[in-house]
Backbone bond lengths (Angstrom), bond angles and torsions (degrees), N, CA, C in turn:
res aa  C-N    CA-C-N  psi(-1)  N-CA   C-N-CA  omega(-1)  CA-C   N-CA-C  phi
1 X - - - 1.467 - - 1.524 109.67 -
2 X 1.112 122.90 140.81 1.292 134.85 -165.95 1.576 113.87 -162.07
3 X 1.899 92.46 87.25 1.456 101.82 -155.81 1.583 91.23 -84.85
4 X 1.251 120.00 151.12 1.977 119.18 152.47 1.335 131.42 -134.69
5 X 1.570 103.47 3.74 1.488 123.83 168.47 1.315 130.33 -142.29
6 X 1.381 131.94 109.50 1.151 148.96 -148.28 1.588 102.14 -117.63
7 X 1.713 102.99 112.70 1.536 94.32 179.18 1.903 102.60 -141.90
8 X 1.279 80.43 136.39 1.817 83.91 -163.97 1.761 96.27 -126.83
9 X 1.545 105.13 153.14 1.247 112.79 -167.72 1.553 93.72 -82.81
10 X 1.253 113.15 165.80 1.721 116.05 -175.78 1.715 102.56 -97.36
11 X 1.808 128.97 -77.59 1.457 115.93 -175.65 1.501 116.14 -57.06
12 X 1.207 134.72 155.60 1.762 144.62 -163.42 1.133 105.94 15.90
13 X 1.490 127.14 15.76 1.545 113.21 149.74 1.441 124.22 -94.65
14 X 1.095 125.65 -67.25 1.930 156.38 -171.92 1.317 89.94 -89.56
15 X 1.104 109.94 -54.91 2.279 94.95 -170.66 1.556 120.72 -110.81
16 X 0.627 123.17 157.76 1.616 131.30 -143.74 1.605 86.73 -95.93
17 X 1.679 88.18 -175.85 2.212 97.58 -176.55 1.636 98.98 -52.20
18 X 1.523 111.69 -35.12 1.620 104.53 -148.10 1.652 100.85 -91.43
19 X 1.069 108.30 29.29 1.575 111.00 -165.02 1.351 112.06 66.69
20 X 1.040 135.59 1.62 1.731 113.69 -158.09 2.011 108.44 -97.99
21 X 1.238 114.72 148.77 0.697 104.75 160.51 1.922 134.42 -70.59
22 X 1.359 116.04 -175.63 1.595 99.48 -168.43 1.416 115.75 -119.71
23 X 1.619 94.40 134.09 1.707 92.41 -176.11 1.414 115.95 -25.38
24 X 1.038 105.84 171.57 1.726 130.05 -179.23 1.388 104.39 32.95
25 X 1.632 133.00 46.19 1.714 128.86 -167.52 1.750 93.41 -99.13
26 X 1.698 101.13 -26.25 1.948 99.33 178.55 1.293 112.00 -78.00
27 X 1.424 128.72 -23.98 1.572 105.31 -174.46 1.105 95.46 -101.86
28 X 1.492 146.04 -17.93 1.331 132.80 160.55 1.714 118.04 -45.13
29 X 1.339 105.77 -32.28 1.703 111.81 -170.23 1.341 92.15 -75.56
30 X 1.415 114.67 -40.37 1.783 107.58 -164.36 1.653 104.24 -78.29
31 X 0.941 115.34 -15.07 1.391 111.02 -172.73 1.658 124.23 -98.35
32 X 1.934 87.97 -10.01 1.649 101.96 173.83 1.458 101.42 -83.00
33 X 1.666 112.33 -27.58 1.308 112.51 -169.47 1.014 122.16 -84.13
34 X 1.542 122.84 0.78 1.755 132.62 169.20 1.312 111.95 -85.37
35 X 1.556 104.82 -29.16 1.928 110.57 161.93 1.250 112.98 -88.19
36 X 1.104 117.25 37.36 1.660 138.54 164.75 1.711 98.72 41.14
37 X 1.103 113.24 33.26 1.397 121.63 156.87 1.865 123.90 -94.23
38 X 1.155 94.61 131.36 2.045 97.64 -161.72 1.758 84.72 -107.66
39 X 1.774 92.24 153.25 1.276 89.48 -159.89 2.197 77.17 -131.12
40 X 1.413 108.35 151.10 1.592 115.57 -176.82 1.434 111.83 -159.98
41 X 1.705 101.20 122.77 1.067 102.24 172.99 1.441 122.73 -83.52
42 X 1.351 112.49 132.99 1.686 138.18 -167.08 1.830 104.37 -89.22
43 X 1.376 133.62 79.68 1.122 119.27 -175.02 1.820 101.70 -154.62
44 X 1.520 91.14 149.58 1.574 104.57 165.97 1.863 138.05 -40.33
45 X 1.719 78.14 -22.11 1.064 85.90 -166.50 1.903 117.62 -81.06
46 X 1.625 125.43 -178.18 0.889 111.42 -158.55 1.626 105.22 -74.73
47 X 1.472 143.09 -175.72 1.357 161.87 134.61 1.414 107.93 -0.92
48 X 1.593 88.62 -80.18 1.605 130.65 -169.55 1.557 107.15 -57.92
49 X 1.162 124.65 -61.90 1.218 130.06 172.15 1.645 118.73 -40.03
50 X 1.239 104.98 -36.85 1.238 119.19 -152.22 2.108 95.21 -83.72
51 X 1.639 87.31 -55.72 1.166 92.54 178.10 1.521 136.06 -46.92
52 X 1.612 98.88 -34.25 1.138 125.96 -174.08 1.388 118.77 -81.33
53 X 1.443 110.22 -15.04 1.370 119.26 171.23 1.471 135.72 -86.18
54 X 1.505 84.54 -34.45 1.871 105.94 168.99 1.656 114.13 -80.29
55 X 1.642 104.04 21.28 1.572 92.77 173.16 1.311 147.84 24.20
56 X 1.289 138.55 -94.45 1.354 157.40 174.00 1.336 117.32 -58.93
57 X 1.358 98.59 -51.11 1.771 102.44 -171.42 1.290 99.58 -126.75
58 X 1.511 115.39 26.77 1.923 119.15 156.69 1.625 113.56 -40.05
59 X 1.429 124.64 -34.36 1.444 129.69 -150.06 1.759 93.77 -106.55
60 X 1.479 113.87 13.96 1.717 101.76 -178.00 1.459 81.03 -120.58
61 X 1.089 135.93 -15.86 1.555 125.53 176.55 1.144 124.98 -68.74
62 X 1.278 121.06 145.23 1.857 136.18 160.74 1.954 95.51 -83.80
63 X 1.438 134.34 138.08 1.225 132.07 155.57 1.827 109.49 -117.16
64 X 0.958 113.02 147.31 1.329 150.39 159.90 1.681 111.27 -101.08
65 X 1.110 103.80 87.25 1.703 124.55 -171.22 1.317 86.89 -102.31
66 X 1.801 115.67 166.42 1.401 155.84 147.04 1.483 95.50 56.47
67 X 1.482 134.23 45.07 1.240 152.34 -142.14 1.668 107.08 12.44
68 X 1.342 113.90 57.41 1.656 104.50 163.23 1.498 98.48 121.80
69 X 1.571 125.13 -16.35 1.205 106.88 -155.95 1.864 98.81 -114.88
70 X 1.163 131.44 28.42 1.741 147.60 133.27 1.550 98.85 -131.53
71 X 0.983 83.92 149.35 1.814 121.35 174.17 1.517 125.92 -142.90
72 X 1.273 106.76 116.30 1.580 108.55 171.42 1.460 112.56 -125.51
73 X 1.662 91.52 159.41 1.721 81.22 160.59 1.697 100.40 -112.61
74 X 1.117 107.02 154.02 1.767 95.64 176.22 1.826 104.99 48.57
75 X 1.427 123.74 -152.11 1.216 122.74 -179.80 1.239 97.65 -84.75
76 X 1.343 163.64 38.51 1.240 163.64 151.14 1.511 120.03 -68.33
77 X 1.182 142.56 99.17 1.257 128.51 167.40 1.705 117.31 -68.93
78 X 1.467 128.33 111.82 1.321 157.77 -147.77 1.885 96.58 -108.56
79 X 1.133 106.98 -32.76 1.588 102.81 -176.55 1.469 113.31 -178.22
80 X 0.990 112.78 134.84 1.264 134.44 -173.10 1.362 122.28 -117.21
81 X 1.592 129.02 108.71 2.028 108.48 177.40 1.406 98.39 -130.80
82 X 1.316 95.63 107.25 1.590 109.82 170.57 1.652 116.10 -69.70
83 X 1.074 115.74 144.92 1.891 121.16 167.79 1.311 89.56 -55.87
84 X 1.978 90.91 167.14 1.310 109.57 151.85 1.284 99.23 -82.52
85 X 1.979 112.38 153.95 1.915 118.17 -179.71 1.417 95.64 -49.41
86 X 2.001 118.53 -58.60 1.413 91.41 -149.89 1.910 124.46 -89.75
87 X 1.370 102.96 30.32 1.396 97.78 171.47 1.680 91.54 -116.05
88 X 1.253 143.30 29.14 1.135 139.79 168.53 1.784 93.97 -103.72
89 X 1.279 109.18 -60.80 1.839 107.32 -170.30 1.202 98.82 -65.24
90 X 1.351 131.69 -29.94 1.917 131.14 173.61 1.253 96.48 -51.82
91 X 1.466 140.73 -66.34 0.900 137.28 -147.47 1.763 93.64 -87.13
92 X 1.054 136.67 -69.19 1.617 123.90 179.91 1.349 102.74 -22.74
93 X 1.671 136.61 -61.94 1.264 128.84 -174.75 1.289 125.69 -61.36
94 X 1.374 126.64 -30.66 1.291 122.58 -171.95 1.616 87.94 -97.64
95 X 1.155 143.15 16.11 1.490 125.07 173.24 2.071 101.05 -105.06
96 X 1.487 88.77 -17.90 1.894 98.22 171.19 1.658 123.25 -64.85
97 X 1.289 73.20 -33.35 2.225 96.69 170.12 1.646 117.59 -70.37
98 X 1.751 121.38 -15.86 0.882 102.12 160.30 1.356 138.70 -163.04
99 X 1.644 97.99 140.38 1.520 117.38 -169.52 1.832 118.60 -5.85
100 X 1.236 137.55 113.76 0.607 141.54 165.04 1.869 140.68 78.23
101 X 1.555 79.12 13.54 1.493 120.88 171.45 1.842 111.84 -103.59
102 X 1.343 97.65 149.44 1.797 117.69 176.24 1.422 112.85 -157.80
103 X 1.549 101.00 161.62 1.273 118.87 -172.25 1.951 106.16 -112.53
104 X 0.963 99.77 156.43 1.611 117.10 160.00 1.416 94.41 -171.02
105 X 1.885 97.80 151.87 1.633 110.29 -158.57 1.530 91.41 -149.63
106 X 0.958 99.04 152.73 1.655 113.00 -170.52 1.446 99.94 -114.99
107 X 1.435 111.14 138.20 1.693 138.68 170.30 1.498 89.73 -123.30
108 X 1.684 100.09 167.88 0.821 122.19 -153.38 1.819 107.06 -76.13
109 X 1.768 98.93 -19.30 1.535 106.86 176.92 1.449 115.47 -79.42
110 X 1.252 97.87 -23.19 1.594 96.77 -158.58 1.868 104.74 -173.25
111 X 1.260 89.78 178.99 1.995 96.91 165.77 1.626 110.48 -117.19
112 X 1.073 121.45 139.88 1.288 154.99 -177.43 1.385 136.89 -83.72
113 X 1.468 151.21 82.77 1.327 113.63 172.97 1.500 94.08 -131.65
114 X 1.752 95.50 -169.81 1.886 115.15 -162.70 1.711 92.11 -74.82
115 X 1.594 84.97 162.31 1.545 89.11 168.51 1.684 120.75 -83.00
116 X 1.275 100.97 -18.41 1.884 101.47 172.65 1.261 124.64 -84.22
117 X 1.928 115.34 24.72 1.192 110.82 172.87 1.101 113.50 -81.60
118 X 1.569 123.57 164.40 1.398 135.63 180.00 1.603 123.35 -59.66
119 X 1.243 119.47 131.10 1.473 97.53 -177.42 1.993 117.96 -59.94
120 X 1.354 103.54 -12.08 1.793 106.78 165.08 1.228 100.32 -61.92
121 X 1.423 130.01 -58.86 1.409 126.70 -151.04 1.914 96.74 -72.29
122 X 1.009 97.73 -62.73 1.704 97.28 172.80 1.567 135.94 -46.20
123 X 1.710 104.42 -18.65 1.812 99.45 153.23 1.406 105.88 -93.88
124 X 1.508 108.86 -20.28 1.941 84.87 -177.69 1.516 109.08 -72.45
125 X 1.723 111.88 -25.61 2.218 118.62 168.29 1.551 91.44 -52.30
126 X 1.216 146.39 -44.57 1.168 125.36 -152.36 1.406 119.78 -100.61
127 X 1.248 109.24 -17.52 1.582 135.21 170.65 1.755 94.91 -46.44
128 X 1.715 100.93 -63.07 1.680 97.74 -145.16 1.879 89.86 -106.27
129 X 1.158 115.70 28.52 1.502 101.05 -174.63 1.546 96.08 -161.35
130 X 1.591 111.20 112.80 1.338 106.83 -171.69 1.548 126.71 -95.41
131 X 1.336 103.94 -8.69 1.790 138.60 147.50 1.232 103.68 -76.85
132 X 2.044 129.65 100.68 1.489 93.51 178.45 2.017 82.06 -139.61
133 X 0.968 101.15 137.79 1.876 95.74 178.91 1.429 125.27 -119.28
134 X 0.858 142.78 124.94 1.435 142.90 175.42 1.758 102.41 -68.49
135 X 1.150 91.15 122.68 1.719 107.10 172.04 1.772 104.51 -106.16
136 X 1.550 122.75 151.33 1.269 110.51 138.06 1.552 137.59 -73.76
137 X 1.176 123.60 -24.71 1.687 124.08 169.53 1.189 101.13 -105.95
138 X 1.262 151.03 119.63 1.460 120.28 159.97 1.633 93.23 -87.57
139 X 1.163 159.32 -9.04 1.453 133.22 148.71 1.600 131.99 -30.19
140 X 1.573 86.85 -44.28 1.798 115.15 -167.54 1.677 106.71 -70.95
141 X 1.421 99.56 -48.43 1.528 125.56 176.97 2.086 100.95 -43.92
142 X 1.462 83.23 -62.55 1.790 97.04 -176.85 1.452 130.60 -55.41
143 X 1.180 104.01 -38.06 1.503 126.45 178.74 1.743 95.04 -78.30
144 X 1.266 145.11 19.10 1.575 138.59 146.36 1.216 117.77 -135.76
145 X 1.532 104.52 7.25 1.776 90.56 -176.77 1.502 105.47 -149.15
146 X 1.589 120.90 123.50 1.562 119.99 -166.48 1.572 105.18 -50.29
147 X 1.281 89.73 145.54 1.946 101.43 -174.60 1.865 82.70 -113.68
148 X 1.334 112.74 148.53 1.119 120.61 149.72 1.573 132.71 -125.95
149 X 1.724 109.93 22.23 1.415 115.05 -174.55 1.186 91.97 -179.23
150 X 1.225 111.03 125.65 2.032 125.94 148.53 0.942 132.75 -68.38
151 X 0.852 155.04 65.54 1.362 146.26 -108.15 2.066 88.44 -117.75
152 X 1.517 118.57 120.02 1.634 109.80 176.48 1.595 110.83 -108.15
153 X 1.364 114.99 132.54 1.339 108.27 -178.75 1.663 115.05 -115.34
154 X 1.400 127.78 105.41 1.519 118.00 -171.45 1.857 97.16 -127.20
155 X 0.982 100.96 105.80 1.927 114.21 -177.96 1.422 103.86 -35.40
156 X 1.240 135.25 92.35 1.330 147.21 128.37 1.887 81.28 106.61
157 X 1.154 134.29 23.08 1.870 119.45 153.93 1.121 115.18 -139.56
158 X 1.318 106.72 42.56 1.729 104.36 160.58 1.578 132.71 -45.40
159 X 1.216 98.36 -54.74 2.008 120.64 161.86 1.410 99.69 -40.62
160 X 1.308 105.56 -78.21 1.696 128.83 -163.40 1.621 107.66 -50.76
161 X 1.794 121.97 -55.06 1.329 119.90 176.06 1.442 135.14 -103.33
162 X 1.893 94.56 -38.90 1.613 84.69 166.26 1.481 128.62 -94.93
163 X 1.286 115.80 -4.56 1.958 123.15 159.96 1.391 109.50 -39.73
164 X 1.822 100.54 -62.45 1.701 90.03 -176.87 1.749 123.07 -71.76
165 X 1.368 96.73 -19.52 1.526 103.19 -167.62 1.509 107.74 -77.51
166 X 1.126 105.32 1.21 1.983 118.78 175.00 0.781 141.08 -99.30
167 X 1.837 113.74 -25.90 1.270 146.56 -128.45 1.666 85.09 -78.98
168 X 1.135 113.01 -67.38 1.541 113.25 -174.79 1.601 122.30 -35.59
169 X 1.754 89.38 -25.65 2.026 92.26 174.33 0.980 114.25 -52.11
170 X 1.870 127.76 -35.68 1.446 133.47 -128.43 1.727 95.95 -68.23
171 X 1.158 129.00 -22.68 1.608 131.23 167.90 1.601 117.04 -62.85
172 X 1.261 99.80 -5.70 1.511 103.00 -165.23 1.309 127.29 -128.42
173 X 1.296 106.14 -19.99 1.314 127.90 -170.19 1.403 122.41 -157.96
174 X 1.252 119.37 125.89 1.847 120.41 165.29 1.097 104.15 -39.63
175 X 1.069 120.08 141.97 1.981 140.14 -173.83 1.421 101.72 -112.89
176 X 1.131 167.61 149.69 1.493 147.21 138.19 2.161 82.79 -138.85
177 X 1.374 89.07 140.43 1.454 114.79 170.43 1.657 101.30 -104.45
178 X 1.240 117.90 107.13 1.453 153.84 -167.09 1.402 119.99 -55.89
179 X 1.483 80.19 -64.50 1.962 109.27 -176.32 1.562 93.56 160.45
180 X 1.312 94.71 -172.95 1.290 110.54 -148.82 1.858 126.81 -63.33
181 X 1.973 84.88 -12.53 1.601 116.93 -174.85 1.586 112.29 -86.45
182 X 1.606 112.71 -46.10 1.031 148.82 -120.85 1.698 115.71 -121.71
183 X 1.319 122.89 133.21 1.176 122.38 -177.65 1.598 93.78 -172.44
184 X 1.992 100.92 106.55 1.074 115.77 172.06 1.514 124.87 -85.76
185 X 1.421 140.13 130.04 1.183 137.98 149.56 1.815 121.85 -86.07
186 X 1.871 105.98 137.22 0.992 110.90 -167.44 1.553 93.95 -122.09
187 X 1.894 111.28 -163.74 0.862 121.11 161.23 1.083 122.23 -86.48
188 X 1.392 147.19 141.85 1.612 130.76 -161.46 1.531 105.79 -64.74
189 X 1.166 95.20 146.33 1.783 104.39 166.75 1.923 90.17 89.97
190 X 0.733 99.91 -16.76 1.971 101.38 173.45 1.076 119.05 -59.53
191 X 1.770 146.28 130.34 0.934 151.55 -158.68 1.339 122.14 155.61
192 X 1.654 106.28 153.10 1.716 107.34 -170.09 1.864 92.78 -62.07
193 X 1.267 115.01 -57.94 1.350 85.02 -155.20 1.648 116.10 -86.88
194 X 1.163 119.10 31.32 1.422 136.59 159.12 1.946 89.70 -83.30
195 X 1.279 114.09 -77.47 1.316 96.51 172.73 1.442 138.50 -40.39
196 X 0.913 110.04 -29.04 2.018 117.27 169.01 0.972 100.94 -58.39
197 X 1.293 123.62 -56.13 2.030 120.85 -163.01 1.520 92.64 -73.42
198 X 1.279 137.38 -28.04 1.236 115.91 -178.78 1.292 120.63 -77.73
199 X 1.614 114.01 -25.60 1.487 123.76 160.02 1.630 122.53 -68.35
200 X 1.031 100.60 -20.28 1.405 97.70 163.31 1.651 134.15 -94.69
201 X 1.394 105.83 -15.68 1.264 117.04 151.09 1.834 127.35 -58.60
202 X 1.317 82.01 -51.69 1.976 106.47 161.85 2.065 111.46 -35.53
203 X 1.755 83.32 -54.52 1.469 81.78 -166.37 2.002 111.27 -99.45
204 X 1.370 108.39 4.95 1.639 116.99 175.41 1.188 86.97 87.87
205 X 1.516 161.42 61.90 1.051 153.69 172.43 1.378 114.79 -130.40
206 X 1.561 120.70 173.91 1.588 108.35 162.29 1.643 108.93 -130.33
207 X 1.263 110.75 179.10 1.200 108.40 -165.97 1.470 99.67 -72.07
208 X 1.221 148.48 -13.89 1.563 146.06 -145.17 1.984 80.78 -101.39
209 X 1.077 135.52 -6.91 1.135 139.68 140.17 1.017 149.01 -99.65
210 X 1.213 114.80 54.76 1.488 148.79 -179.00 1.335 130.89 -135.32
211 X 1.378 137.87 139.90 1.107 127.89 -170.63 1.400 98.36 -154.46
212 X 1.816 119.97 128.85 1.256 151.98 -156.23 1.351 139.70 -150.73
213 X 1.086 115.18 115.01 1.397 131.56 -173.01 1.450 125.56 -103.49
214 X 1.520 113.44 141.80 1.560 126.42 172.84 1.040 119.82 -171.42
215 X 2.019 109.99 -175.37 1.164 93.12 -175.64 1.186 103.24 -162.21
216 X 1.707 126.23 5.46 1.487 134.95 139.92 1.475 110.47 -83.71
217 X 1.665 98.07 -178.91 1.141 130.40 173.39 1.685 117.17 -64.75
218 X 1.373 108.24 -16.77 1.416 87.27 171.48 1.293 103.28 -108.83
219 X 1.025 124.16 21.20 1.659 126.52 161.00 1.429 108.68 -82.92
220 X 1.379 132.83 9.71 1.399 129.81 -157.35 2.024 91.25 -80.53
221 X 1.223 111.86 -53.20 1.821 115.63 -174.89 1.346 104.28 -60.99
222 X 1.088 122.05 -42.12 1.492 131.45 -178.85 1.558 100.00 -52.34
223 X 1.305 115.94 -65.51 1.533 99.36 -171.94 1.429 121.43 -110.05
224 X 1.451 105.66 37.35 1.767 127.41 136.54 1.072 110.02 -57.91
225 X 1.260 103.83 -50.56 1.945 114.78 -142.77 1.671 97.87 -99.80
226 X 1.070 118.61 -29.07 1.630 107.74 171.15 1.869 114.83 -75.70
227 X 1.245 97.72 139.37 1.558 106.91 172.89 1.053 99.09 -76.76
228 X 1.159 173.94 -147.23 1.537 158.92 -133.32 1.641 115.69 -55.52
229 X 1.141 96.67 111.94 2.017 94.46 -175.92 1.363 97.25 -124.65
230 X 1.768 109.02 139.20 1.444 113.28 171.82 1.784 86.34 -124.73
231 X 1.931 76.22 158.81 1.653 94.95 171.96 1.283 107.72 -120.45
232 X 1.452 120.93 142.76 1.616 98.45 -165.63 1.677 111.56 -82.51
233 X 1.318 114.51 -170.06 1.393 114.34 176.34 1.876 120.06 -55.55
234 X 1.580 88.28 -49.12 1.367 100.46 162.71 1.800 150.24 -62.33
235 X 1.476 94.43 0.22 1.543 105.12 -140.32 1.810 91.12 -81.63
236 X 1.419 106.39 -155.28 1.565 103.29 -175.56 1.354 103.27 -101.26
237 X 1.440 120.74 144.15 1.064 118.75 153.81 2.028 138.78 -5.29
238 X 1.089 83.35 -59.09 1.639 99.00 166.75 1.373 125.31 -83.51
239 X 0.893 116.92 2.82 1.573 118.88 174.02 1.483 94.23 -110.91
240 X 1.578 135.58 -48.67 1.413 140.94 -173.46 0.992 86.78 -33.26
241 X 2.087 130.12 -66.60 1.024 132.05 -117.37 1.577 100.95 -88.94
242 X 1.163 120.35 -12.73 1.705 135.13 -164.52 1.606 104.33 -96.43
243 X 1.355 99.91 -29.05 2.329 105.12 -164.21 1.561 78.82 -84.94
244 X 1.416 80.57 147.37 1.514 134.22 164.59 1.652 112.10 -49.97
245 X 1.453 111.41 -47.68 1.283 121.03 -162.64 1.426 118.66 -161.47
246 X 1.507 130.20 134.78 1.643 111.26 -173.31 1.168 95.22 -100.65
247 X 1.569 103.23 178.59 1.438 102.06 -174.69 2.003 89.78 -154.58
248 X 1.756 105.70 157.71 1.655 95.72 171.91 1.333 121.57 -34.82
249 X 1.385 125.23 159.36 1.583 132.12 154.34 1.497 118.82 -40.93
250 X 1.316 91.75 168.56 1.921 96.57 167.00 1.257 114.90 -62.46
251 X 1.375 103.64 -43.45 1.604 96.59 -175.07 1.385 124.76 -79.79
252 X 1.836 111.17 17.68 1.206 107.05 -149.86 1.621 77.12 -124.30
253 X 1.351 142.90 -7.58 0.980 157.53 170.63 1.341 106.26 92.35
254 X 1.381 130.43 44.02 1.487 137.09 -177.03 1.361 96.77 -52.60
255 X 1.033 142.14 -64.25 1.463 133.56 -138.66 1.648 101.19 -54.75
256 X 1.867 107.97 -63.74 1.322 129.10 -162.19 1.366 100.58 -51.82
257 X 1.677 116.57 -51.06 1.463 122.46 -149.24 1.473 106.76 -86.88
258 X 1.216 124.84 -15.95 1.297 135.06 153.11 1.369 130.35 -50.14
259 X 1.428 117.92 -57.38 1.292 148.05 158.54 1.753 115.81 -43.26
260 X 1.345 119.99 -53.80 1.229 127.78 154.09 1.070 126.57 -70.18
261 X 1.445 145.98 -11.40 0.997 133.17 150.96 1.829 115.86 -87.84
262 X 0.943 116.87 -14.06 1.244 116.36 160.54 1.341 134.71 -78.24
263 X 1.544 105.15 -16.79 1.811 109.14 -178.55 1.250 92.80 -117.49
264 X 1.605 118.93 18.82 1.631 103.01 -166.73 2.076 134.35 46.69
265 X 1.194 89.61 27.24 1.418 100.04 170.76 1.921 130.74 -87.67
């Protein structure tokens, strides 16, 4: 085995219940990166956020943003897949139809939502998106500026309300079920592990050198496409059933303690 890219999902994978990331996760990165192994976080979440979180050694990372649909290496944007406009304003309208559901959508500057969202929905936009703007239309907003993610937010029935309320997209758009809030729309064929193979093209590599972790449903491509895939202790049922290998929970520090016992660190 001859791993050289390490990509782990960020919520109940890489960061624990309290969000945080896990002691000793920076000198592990620096020390994967002297064995010329690059290490990238694989998550829904925005670019910016992401970047902004990995502090210090933000600029030695590869990211896997908006689950697959930006890519950088370092601050570099590497790839970009915008929607088509009219399954982005389809989807703003049919998310207006229902009760207790909202949108925010990511461009390439930033993430976006309406001004009549809820102040719930607007700390959970600010939670996972550290670029986050109040628009008055977000239709109006969409129709001039490439969207590359829908991002749906319904407090604990995403599965339950917006799965079915989408279902008809599935011709039109990447579906990924998020978590429990959450139900992202992409461009079809969009996905973390569509993004891996492109990072590994990036770096002359193949996927049978890769190694990847998660523990939702949109981690399912992600750990297709990695030659070593763990699911964490926590993860869903359906992803357990697909990984290669389990490994402790988030809170148990699976990602790190995995990683060190595998490179002997």
């Amino acid at each position: 085995m001859s791993i050289r890219l390490i990509a782990a999902d960020m919520d109940g994978t890489l960061l624990d219940s309290r969000k945080q990331l896990p002691e000793g996760l920076f000198p592990l990165v620096r020390a994967l990166h002297e064995r010329g192994v690059r290490f990238a976080p694989a998550s829904g979440r925005q670019f910016y956020t992401l970047y902004e979180q990995f502090g210090e050694i933000a600029d030695e990372l590869m990211y896997i943003s908006e689950n697959g649909a930006m890519i950088c290496d370092g601050a570099e944007c590497v790839g970009f897949s915008a929607m088509p406009r009219d399954v982005v304003l389809d989807a703003i309208e049919r998310v207006r139809t229902l009760p207790g559901a909202y949108t925010v959508i990511s461009a390439r500057s930033g993430a976006f939502y309406e001004k009549n969202s809820s102040a719930e929905a607007v700390r959970n936009f600010n939670m996972y998106c550290a670029r986050c703007t109040e628009v008055p239309d977000l239709a109006e907003f969409a129709s001039r500026e490439p969207i590359c993610k829908v991002a749906l937010c319904c407090a604990g029935r995403a599965e339950q309300v917006l799965m079915p309320a989408f279902a008809d997209f599935a011709d039109r758009a990447q579906i990924a079920l998020s978590g429990a809030d959450w139900v992202d729309l992409m461009r079809l064929g969009v996905s973390k592990g569509r993004a891996l193979r492109q990072l590994c093209d990036t770096l002359g590599i193949t996927t049978a050198d890769c190694m990847a972790f998660g523990d939702y449903l949109n981690d399912i491509e992600l750990l297709r496409t990695a030659g070593e895939s763990y699911a964490m202790a926590n993860a869903h049922e359906q992803l357990a059933a697909l990984a290669k290998y389990r490994c402790p929970s988030n809170d148990e520090d699976g990602v790190c303690r995995t990683i060190r016992a595998v490179f002997d660190l």
